[in-house]
C-alpha positions, 0 to 999 in steps of 0.5 A: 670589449677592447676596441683598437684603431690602427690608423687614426691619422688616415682620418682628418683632424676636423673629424670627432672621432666619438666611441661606442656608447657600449663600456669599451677599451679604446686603444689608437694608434696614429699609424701601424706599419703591416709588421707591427699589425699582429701585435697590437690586435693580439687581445682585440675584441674589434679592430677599426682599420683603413689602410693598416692591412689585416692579414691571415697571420695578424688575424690568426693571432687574435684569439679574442678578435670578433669584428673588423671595422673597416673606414673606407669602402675599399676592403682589399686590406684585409684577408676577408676569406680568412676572417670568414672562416674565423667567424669574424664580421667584417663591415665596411663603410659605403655611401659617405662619398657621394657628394665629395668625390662628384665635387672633386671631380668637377673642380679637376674638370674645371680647372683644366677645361678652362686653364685655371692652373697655367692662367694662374702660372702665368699671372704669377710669372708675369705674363699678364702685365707683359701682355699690355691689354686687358686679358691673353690667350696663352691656353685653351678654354673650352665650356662643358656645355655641349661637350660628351661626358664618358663614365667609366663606372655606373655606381652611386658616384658615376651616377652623381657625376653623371647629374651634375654633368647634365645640370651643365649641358653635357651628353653622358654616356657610360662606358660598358664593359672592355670587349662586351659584345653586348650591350645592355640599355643605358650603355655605349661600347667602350670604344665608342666611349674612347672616340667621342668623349671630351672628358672621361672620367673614372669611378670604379674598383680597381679589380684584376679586370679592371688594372691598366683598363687605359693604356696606350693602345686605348689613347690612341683610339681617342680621336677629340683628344680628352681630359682624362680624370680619375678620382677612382683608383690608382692602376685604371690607367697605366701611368706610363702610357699617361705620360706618353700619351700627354707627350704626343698631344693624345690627350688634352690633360689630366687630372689624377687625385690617385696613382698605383701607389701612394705615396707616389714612388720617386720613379712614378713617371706623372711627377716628372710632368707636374709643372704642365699647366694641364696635369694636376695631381692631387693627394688622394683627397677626393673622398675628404671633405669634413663632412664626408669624413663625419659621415663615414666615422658615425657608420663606423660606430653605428656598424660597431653598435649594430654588431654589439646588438646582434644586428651586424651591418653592411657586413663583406 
């Protein structure tokens, strides 16, 4: 069988990449641009992908093409409904992140709670020898005990914010859905989300629903002025409306490892605000530790041994 990863370069170079124990080709690629995806599948029994988009036209072309491997959670690249009625398995990776992108996100918590970026600014720039005493107090600190955590988002990963915020002394509450009348148990009303979070934090699917969820009407409606994180997905929140909120004092600062797209276009309005010692931004790297990234290729390869064997895995 002929096995081709479209874009190993999208997984780390601490990662082993191991192959199927099966007698295989193996063909990869370090990227594949959409235009160049038909080509290299054409003769391929299984396609391993992350963010390389396989798409009815690529997939129509590959005659030999039985299985479609996907490293990531995320399956918006591939044209799943035609997969579907092509007969073509479609597996994905879950579960990997469960400890990496809960870290990441309390490191982003953290660092802006207490002012990590603009004290390390300052340090740089002087500020402490000018000062002419043993410490200054140029931004805000703020401990997390006590303080309300909302989560947007009741899957594995808000679950595992939602405990490491409770080991702090932090109150969780999880956001229901926009403009639910009802509200299930476990739940607090979305506005009442808005009005009484310190921190708000993101983790769920981007989804025509969910797009733009954050806007400036939202901001408004923040009345202890939050940090807003969000290691989920780019869109959630409007950018636009972000920065507006930052600039009229809504908010109390941000902390982004995903934006609308990435990378970032030149006009994205968040690079304009980089330098704020309460903005950070970091490269869509919440999911990558080395051993996050270690657990999503072994269920790479097992979703492709277990679809050998006649036992397809985790399949969309």
């Amino acid at each position: 069988m002929k096995v081709v990863f479209l874009d190993r370069d999208t997984i780390g170079p601490s990662v082993t990449i191991t192959r199927p124990s099966f007698a295989h080709e193996w063909v990869e690629y370090g990227k594949t641009a959409p235009e160049d995806v038909a080509a290299r599948i054409a003769d391929a029994d299984i396609v391993i992908t992350n963010k390389a988009p396989v798409r009815e036209q690529a997939i129509a072309a590959a005659s030999k093409l039985k299985m479609i491997a996907v490293a990531a959670t995320g399956y918006d690249v591939i044209d799943l409904a035609f997969a579907k009625e092509r007969g073509i398995t479609v597996s994905n990776v879950r579960g990997y992140a469960v400890n990496t992108v809960p870290e990441h996100t309390f490191a982003l918590i953290f660092a802006l709670r207490r002012s990590i970026v603009g004290f390390r600014q300052d340090v740089i720039a002087g500020e402490w020898q000018r000062a002419n005493q043993f410490c200054f107090f140029n931004h805000p600190i703020r401990d997390l005990a006590g303080s309300t955590l909302g989560i947007f988002g009741r899957g594995a990963l808000g679950k595992s914010v939602a405990k490491i915020a409770e080991a702090f002394g932090m109150k969780v509450i999880f956001a229901a859905r926009k403009g639910t009348e009802t509200i299930e148990p476990g739940y607090t009303a979305f506005d009442d989300v808005l009005k009484t979070a310190d921190i708000i934090t993101f983790h769920m699917p981007l989804t025509p629903t969910t797009r733009n969820l954050i806007g400036i009407e939202e901001f408004r409606r923040m009345k202890k002025r939050p940090l807003i994180i969000n290691t989920a997905r780019g869109g959630l929140v409007n950018e636009a409306d972000l920065v507006t909120a930052l600039n009229e004092g809504l908010i109390a600062g941000a902390g982004f490892d995903v934006l609308t797209k990435e990378p970032p276009a030149p006009d994205n309005p968040l690079l304009a605000v980089l330098e704020r010692p309460n903005v950070i931004v970091t490269p869509h790297v919440a999911w990558a530790s080395d051993e996050a990234m270690q657990t999503l290729w072994a269920q790479v390869i097992s979703h492709i041994e277990n679809f050998k064997k006649g036992t397809p895995t985790n399949v969309l």
